[in-house]
C-alpha positions as CSV (number, residue, x, y, z in Angstrom):
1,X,-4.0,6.7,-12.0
2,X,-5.2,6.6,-8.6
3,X,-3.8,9.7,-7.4
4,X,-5.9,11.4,-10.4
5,X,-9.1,9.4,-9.7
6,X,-8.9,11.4,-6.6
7,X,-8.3,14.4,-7.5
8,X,-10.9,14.3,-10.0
9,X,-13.7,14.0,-7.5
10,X,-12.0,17.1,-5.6
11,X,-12.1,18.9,-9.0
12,X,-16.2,17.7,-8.8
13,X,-16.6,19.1,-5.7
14,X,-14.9,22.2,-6.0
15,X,-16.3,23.8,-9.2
16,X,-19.5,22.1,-8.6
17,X,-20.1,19.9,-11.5
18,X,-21.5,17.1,-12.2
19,X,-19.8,13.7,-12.2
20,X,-21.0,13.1,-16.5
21,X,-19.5,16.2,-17.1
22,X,-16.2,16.2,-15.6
23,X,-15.1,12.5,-14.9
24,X,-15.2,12.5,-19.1
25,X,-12.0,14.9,-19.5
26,X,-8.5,14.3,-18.1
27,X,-7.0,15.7,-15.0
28,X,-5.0,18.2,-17.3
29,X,-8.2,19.6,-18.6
30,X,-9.9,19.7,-14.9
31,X,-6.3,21.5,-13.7
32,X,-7.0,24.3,-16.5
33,X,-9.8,25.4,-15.7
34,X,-8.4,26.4,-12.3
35,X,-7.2,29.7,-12.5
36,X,-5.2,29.3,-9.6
37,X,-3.2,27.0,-10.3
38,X,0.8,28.1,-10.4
39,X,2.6,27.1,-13.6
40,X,5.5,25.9,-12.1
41,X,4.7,22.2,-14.1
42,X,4.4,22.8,-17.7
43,X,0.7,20.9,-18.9
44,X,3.0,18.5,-21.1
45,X,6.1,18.1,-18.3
46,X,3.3,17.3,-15.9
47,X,1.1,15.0,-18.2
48,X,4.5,13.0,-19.2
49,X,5.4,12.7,-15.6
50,X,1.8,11.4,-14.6
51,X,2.2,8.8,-17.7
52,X,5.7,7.7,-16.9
53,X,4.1,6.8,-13.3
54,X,1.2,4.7,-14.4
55,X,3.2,3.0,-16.4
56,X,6.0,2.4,-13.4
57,X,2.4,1.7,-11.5
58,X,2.2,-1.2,-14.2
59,X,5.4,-2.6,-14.4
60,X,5.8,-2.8,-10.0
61,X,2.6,-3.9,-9.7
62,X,2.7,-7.0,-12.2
63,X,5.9,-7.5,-10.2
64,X,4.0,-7.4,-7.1
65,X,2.0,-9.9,-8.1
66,X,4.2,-12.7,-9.6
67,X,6.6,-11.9,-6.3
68,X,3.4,-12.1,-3.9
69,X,2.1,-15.4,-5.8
70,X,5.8,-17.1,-5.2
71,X,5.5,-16.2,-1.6
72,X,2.1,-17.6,-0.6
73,X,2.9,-20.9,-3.1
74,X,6.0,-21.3,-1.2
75,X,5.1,-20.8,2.2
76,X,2.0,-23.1,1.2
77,X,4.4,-25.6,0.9
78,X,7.0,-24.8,4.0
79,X,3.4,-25.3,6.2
80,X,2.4,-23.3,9.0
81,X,4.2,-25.0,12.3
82,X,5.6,-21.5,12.8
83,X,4.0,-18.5,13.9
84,X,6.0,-16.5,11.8
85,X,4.9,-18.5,8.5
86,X,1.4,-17.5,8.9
87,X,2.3,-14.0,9.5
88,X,4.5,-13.9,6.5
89,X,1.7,-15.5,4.5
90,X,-1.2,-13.3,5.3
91,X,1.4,-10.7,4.4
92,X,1.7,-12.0,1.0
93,X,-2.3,-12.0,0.3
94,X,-2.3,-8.5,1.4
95,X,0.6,-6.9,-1.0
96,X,-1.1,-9.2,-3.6
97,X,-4.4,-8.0,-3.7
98,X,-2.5,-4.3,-3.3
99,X,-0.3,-4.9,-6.3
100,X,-3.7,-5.9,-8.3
101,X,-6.0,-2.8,-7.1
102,X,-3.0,-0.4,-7.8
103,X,-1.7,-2.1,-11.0
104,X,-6.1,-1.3,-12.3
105,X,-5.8,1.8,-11.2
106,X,-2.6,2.6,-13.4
107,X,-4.7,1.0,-16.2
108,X,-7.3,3.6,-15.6
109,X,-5.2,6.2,-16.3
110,X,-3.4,4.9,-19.5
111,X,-6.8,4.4,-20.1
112,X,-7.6,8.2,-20.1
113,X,-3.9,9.0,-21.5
114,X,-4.9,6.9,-24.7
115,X,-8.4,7.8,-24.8
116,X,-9.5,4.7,-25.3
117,X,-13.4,4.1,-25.9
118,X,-14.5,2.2,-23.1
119,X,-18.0,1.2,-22.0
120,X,-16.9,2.8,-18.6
121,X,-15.1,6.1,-17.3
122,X,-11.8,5.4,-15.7
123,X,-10.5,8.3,-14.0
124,X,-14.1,7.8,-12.0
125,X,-14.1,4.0,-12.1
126,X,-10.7,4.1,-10.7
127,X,-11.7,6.2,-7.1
128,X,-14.0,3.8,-5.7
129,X,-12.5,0.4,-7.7
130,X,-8.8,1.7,-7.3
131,X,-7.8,4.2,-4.5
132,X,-9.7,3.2,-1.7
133,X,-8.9,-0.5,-1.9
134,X,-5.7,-0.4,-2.5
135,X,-5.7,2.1,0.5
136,X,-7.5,-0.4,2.9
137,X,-4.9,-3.2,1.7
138,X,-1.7,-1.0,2.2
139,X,-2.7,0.1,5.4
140,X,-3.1,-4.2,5.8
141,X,0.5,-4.9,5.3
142,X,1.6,-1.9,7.3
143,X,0.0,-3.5,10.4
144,X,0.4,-7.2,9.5
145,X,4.6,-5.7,9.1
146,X,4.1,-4.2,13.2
147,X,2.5,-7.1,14.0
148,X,5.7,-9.2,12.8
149,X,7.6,-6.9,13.9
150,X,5.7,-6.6,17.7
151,X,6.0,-10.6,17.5
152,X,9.8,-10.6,17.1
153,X,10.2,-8.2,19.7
154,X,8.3,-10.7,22.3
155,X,10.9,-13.6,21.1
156,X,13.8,-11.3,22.2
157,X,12.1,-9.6,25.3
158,X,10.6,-13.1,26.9
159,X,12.2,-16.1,25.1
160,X,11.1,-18.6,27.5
161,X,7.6,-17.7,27.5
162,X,6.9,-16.6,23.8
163,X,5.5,-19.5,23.0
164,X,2.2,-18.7,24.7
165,X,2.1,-15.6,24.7
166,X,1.9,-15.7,20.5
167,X,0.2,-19.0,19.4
168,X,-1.1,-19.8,16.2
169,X,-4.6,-19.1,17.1
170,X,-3.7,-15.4,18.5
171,X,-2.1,-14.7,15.4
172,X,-4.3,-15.7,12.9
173,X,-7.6,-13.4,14.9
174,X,-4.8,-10.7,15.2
175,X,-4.1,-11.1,11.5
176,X,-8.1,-10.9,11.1
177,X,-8.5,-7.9,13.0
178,X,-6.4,-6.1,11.3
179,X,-7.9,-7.1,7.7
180,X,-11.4,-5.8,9.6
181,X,-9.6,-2.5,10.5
182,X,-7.8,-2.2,7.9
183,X,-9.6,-2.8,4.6
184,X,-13.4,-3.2,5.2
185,X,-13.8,0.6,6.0
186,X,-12.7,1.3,2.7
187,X,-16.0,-0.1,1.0
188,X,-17.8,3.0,2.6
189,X,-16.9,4.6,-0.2
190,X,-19.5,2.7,-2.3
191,X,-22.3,4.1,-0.1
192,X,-21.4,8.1,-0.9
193,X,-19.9,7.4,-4.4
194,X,-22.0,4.6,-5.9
195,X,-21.2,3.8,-9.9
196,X,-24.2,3.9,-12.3
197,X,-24.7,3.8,-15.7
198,X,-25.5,7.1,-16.6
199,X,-25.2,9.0,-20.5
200,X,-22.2,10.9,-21.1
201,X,-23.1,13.6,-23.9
202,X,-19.4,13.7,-24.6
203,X,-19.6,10.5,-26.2
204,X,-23.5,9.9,-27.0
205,X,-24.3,6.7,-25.3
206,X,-24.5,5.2,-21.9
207,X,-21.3,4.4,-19.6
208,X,-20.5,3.2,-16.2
209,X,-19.3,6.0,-14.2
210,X,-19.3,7.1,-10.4
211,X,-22.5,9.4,-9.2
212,X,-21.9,10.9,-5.9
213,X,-24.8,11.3,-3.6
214,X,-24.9,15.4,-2.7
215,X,-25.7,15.0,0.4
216,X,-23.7,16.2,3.5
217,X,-23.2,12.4,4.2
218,X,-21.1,12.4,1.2
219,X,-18.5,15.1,2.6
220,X,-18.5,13.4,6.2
221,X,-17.7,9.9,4.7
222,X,-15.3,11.0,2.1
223,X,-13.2,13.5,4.9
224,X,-13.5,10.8,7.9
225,X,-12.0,7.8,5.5
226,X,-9.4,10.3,3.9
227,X,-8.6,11.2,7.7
228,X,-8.7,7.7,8.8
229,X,-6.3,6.4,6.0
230,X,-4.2,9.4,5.6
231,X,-3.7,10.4,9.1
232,X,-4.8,7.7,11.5
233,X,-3.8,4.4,10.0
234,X,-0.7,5.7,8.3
235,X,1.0,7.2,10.9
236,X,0.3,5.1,14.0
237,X,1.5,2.1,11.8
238,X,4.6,4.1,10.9
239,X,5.2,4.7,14.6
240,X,4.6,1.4,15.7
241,X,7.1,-0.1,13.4
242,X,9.6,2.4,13.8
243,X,9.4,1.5,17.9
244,X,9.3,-2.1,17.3
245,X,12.8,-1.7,14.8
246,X,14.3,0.1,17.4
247,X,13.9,-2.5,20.1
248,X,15.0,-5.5,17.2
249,X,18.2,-3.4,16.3
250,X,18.4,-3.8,20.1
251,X,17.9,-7.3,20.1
252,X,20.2,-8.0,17.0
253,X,22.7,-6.6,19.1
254,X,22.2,-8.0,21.9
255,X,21.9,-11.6,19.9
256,X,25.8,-10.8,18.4
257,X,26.8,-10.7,22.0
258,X,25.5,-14.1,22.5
259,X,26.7,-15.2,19.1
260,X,30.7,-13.9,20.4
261,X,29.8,-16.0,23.6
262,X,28.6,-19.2,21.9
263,X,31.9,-19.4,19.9
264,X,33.6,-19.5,23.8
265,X,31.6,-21.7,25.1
266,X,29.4,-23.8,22.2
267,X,26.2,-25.7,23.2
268,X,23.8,-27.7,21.3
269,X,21.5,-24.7,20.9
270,X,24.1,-23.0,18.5
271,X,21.8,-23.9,15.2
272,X,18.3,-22.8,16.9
273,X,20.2,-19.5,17.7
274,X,22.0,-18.9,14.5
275,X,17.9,-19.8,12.8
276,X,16.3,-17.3,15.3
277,X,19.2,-14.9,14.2
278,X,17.9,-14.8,10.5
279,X,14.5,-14.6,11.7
280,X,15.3,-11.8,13.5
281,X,17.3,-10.0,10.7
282,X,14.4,-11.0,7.6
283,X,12.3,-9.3,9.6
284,X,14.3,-6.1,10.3
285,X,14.6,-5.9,6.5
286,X,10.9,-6.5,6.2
287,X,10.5,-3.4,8.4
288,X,13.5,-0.9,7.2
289,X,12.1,-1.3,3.7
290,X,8.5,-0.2,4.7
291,X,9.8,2.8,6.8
292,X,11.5,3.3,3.8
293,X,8.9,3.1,1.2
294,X,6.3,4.8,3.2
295,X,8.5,8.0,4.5
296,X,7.8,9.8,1.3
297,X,4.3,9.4,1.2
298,X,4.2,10.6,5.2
299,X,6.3,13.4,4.0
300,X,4.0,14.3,1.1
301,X,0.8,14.0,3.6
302,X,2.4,16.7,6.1
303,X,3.4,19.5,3.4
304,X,0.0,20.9,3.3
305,X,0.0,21.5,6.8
306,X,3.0,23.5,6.2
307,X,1.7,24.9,2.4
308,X,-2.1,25.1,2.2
309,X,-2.0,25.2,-1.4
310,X,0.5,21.9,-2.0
311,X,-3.3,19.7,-2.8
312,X,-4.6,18.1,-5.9
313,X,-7.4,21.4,-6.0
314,X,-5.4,23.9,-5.4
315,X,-2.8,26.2,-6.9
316,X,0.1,23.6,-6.7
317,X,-2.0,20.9,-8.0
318,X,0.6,19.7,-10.8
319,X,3.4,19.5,-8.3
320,X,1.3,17.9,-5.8
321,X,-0.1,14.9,-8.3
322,X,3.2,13.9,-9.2
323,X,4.2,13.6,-5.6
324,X,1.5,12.1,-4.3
325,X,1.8,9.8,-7.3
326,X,5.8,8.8,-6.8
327,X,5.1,8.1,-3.2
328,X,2.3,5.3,-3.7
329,X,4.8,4.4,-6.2
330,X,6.9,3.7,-3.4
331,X,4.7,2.4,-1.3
332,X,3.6,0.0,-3.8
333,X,7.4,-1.2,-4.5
334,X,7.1,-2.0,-0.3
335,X,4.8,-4.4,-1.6
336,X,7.1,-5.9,-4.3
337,X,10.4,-6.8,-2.8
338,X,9.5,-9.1,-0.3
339,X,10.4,-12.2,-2.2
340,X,13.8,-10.8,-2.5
341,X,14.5,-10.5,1.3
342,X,13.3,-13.9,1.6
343,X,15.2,-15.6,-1.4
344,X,18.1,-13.2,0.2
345,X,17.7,-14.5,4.4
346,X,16.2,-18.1,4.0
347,X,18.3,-20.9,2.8
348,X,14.6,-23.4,3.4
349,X,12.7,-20.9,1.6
350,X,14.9,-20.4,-1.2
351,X,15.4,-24.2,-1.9
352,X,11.4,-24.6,-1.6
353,X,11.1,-21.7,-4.2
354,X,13.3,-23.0,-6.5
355,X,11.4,-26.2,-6.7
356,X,8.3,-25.0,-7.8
357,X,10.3,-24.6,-11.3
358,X,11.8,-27.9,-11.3
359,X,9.5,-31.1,-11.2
C-alpha cells in the first residue's frame, strides 16, 4: 500500500539503513524494530487491517476506473459546446489516472502481504510509482472540483455576462494549469529517490528497487513536496471548495425563489432555468462528496500537530497507518462515485450512457 511505501522510506531514514536492506521486509517487521512503538494495535489486528485496505484499495479503484472510462466515453459523445462538459471531462482523466496509480499501489502491498517473488521490490516500487502520483492526480481533481465549483458560482453571481467571462479557451488553460500545478511536481520525487537495479542478499539476485540519494537535497525535496501536498495543495483546495459550496447553496436558494416565481408568472425561459437548476445541484453533489471524502484525510494530517507521536515512525505508528490508509481510501472513493451523480442529475447523460451498451 501506498501509505506503507511511505512509511517505509521514513523507517530508511530513521534507523539509517540502506534501501536493499529494509525495502525487502514488510512494514510489520520495520514497526518491530522500533522500540517505541505503543502496542495499542496488535502486529496481526494491524497487518489484517492494512490487508483489508489494499484490498478495499483494489476493489474502488477498479471501480474508479470503469466509472471514469464511462464518463469520458460519454461526455466524448455529448461534445464539448458547454463549458461545463470540458470541465467535467478533464475531471474524469484525472480520477482515472488516480484510480489506476492507487489501485498499483494496493497491488504493491498484496504484493508484500503474499510474498510474492517479483523481479522488483514493491513496498519501494510503490513510493515513487504509487504515492506521489496518485498524490499529484488527487490534488488535480480537487482543484479541477473548485474550479467547477468557482465556474458555477460566476453563472449565479453574473448571469448575463458569464459567458465571457468563462469561455472554452479559459477553461481548458485553467484546466492545464492546474494539471502543471498539480501533478508535474510530483515527478521530483524521481530526482532524490531514483529506482535501480541493485542485489538484494535477502533473495540472492538482482531487483528493481528505489536507491535514495543521501544527500541533504534528498530531505529538502522529500519535506518540501510532503509540505506542498499535505499542507499546501490539500487544504487551500479544501477551503476553496468549501467557500464556493457556500455561495451555490446560496444560489440554489436563491434559484427556488425564482423557480416559486416562474410557476406565477411562466416565461419561455422556464426549461433553460429548470437545466441550469440541475447543473447547479450536480455540481453541489460533485463538491459535498469531496469535502466529504477528503475531511478525514485533513483530519488525519492535523493530529500530529496535536500528538507528535500519531506518524508512520513513531510510537503510534500502527494506529497511524491504518488511518492514514482509510482516509486515501476515502479519498479514492471521491474519485469513484461520480458516474453516479451524473446517471443520478442528467437525464441527456444518462440516455447517452446507456447507449454505449446498446448498438
Amino acid at each position: 500500500m501506498n501509505a506503507i511505501a511511505l512509511a517505509n522510506t521514513g523507517y530508511v531514514q530513521r534507523f539509517g539503513k540502506s534501501t536493499t536492506q529494509t525495502t525487502s521486509v514488510t512494514m510489520e517487521r520495520a514497526i518491530e524494530e522500533n522500540s517505541s512503538i505503543r502496542p495499542i494495535l496488535s502486529a496481526e489486528v494491524h497487518l489484517a487491517l492494512t490487508a483489508f485496505l489494499s484490498y478495499a484499495y483494489l476493489f474502488v479503484g477498479t471501480l474508479g476506473v470503469v466509472t471514469n472510462v464511462l464518463i469520458i466515453l460519454t461526455y466524448s459523445k455529448l461534445g464539448f459546446s458547454e463549458t461545463i462538459n470540458i470541465s467535467y471531462f478533464f475531471l474524469a482523466i484525472s480520477d482515472l489516472c488516480s484510480s489506476v496509480i492507487r489501485s498499483w499501489g494496493a497491488m504493491c502491498y498484496v504484493f508484500v502481504v503474499m510474498k510474492t517473488s517479483l523481479p522488483f521490490d514493491p513496498s519501494s516500487v510503490s513510493v515513487t510509482t504509487g504515492f506521489y502520483p496518485s498524490q499529484g492526480f488527487e490534488k488535480t481533481t480537487a482543484f479541477i472540483t473548485a474550479f467547477i465549483a468557482l465556474e458555477r458560482c460566476l453563472c449565479v453571481q453574473f448571469p448575463l455576462h458569464v459567458k465571457t467571462i468563462v469561455t472554452k479557451r479559459k477553461t481548458v488553460v485553467s484546466i492545464v494549469v492546474i494539471f502543471l500545478f498539480g501533478f508535474l511536481p510530483s515527478n521530483l520525487i524521481h530526482i532524490v529517490y531514483p529506482l535501480k537495479w541493485v542485489f538484494s542478499p535477502s533473495k540472492n539476485r538482482t531487483i528493481l528497487a528505489m536507491v535514495p540519494l543521501e544527500t541533504p537535497l534528498q530531505h529538502i525535496i522529500q519535506r518540501a513536496l510532503l509540505a506542498y501536498y499535505s499542507t499546501v495543495l490539500n487544504f487551500s483546495a479544501l477551503i476553496a471548495v468549501w467557500i464556493c459550496t457556500i455561495f451555490l447553496a446560496v444560489g440554489l436558494k436563491r434559484k427556488a425563489g425564482i423557480r416559486k416565481e416562474n410557476l406565477v408568472n411562466p416565461s419561455n425561459g422556464t426549461s433553460d432555468k429548470q437545466k441550469e437548476r440541475r447543473v447547479i445541484k450536480t455540481v453541489f453533489l460533485l463538491a459535498i462528496t469531496y469535502l466529504a471524502c477528503s475531511l478525514p484525510l485533513s483530519a488525519t494530517m492535523l493530529v500530529p500537530q496535536f500528538e507528535p507521536e500519531f506518524v508512520p515512525t513513531r510510537g503510534l505508528a500502527r494506529i497511524s497507518l491504518v488511518c492514514v490508509m482509510f482516509s486515501l481510501l476515502m479519498t479514492q472513493l471521491n474519485s469513484s462515485t461520480n458516474l453516479f451523480i451524473f446517471l443520478h442529475m442528467g437525464s441527456k447523460f444518462r440516455r447517452t450512457c446507456f447507449a454505449l451498451f446498446i448498438k
